[in-house]
N, C-alpha and C positions, 0 to 999 in steps of 0.2 A: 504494500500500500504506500504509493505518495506522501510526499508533506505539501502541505501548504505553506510559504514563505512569504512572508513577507520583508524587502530591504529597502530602508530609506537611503535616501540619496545611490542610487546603485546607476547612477546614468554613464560614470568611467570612474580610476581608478580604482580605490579598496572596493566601492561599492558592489561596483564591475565586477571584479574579479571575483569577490566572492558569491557571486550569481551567478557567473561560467561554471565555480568550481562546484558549486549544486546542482547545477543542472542535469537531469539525468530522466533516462524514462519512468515516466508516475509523478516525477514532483513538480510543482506549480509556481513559479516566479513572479513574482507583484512586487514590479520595478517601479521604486517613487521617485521624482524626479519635479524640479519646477522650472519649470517653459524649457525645455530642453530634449523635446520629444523625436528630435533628429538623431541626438548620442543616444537617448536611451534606447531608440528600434534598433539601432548594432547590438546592442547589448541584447536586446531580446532576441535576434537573429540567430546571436550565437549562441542561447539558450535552447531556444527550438533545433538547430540543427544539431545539438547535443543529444535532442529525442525530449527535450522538458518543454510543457507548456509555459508563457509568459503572457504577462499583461504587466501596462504601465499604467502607471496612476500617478497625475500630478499634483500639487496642492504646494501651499507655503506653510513650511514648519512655525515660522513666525506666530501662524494665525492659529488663534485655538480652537476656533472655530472651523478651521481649514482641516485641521487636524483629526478633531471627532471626526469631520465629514469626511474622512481615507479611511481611518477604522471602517467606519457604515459600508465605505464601498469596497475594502477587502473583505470582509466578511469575516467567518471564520477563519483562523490560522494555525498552523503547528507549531508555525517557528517564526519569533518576531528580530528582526536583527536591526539597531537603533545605531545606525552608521552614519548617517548627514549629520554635517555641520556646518558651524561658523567660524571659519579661524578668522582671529584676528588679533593682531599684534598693536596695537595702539596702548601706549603707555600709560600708567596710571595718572600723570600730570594733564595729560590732555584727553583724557578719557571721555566722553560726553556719556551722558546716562542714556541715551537713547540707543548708543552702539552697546552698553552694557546690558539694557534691557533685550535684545535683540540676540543677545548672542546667548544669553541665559534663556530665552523661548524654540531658541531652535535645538540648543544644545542638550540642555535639561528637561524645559515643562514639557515639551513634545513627546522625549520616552518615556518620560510620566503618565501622559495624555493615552499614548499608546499601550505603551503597558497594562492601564487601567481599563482601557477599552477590550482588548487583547485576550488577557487574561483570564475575563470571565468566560467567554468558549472554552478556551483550553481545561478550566477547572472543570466544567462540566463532563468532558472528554476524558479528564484524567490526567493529561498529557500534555505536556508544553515544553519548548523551549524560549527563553528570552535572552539575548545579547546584545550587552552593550557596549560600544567601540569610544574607548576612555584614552588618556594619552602621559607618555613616559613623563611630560610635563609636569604632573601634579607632585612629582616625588623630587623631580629639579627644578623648580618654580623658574622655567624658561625655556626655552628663549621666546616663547607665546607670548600675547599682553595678560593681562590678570585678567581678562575679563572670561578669555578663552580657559587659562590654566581653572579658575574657578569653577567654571561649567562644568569642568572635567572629572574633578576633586568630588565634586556634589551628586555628578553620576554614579561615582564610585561607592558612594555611600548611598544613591537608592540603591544600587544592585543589590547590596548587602541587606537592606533593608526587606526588599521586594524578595531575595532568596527566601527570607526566615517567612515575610508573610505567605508566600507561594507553594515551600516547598509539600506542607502536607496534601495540597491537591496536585503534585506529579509535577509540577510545573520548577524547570530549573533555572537559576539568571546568573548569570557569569558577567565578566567585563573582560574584555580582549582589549591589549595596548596593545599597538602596533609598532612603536618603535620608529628611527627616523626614516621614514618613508616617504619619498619626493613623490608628492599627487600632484594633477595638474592644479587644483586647488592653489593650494600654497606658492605654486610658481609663478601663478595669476596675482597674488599678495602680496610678494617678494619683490613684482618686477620693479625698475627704478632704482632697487635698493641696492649696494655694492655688496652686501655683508650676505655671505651663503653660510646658511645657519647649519646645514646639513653633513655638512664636509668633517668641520671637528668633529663633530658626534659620532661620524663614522668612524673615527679614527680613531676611538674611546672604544668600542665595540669589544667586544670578546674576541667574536668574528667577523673582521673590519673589512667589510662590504658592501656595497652599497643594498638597500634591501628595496622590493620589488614589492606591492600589492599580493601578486602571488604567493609569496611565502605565507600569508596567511592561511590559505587555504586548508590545509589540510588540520588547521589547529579549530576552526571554525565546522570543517567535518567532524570532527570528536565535538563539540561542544551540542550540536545541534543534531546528536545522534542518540540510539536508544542506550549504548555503553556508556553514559554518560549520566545518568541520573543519580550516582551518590556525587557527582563533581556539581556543587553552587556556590554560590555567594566569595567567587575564589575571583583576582585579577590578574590573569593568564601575559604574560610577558613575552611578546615572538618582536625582541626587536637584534635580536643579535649579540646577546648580553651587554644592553646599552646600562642597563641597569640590572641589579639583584634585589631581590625582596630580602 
């Protein structure tokens, strides 16, 4: 039997990839994406010719309103993976509350929003998984702006949170940090700027190399799988030993 998936922001990089790398005959991709429906049909393409069904669905995480209304239109789900974001690097002195406000609705209230929506099928069901995609930032407060490293921090502790409420209906919630990963995201943030934030950290690594979207893949197999039901409320580190717990 299939899962049903759902992946926010999954239009290219992590998102992407970890939709290709589920993809498989039986299971059902519900790719979310905002006005960007050109990248996310490649991505559905190469789901379907994997033998997985896809659908996109767009909406803005910002809106909470936008939000409940993706739940409504996914439906039921197996597996919920809380991947879009907002990076943003603006410093705490010029910070506006509005870029603060904005990065904390996309970042946090939205897998809140989801999760809450989500979860009740899956409890009914028995079975769930939930993933949240959190960042090596919250343990070395940078090189993000606070506004991002915070979002991050506060995920980390619903996960934990949503583990201990979730676990006795089947349902597990982990957080996957990804480690420094050059997405097209950030290179879109970055650009203008001289200072390549990626470069040292690679070179701090365990295994100092550049890391790839892909590498997640097979860590997000185990999490969103049935061998995985004593694994929750745990923050899974595939950045190349950028960090240790």
């Amino acid at each position: 039997m299939g899962l049903r998936i759902l992946i926010t922001g999954a239009r290219r990089g992590i998102g992407a990839a970890m939709a290709v790398g589920l993809a498989r005959p039986g299971n059902t991709l519900l790719l979310h994406h905002l006005a960007a429906a050109a990248e996310c049909d490649k991505v559905a393409s190469l789901c379907r010719d994997l033998g997985a069904a896809a659908e996109m669905l767009d909406a803005d995480l910002a809106d909470p309103g936008a939000v409940r209304e993706l739940a409504e239109r996914a439906g039921p789900v197996d597996v919920l993976i809380n991947n879009a974001a907002k990076a943003s690097n603006v410093d705490i002195g010029v910070l506006p509350l509005a870029e603060w406000q904005q990065t904390l609705a996309v970042n946090l209230t939205a897998p809140m929003l989801l999760s809450q929506a989500l979860s009740v099928g899956m409890a009914e069901r028995g079975w769930g998984r939930i993933v949240n995609v959190v960042s090596p930032t919250v343990r070395m407060g940078g090189p993000s702006g606070p506004s991002y490293v915070a979002s991050k921090a506060a995920l980390i502790g619903l996960t934990r949170s949503l583990a201990r409420a979730l676990g006795p209906a089947g349902i597990t919630v982990n957080a996957l940090s990804p480690g420094a990963i050059r997405t097209e995201g950030e290179a879109e943030l970055a650009a203008g700027k001289d200072a390549e934030t990626h470069a040292p950290l690679v070179a701090t690594q365990a295994v100092p190399r550049a890391l790839v979207p892909e590498d997640l893949v097979a860590t997000v197999r185990l999490l969103v799988s049935d061998g995985s039901g004593a694994l929750t409320g745990q923050v899974i580190e595939v950045g190349g030993g950028l960090i240790f717990r």
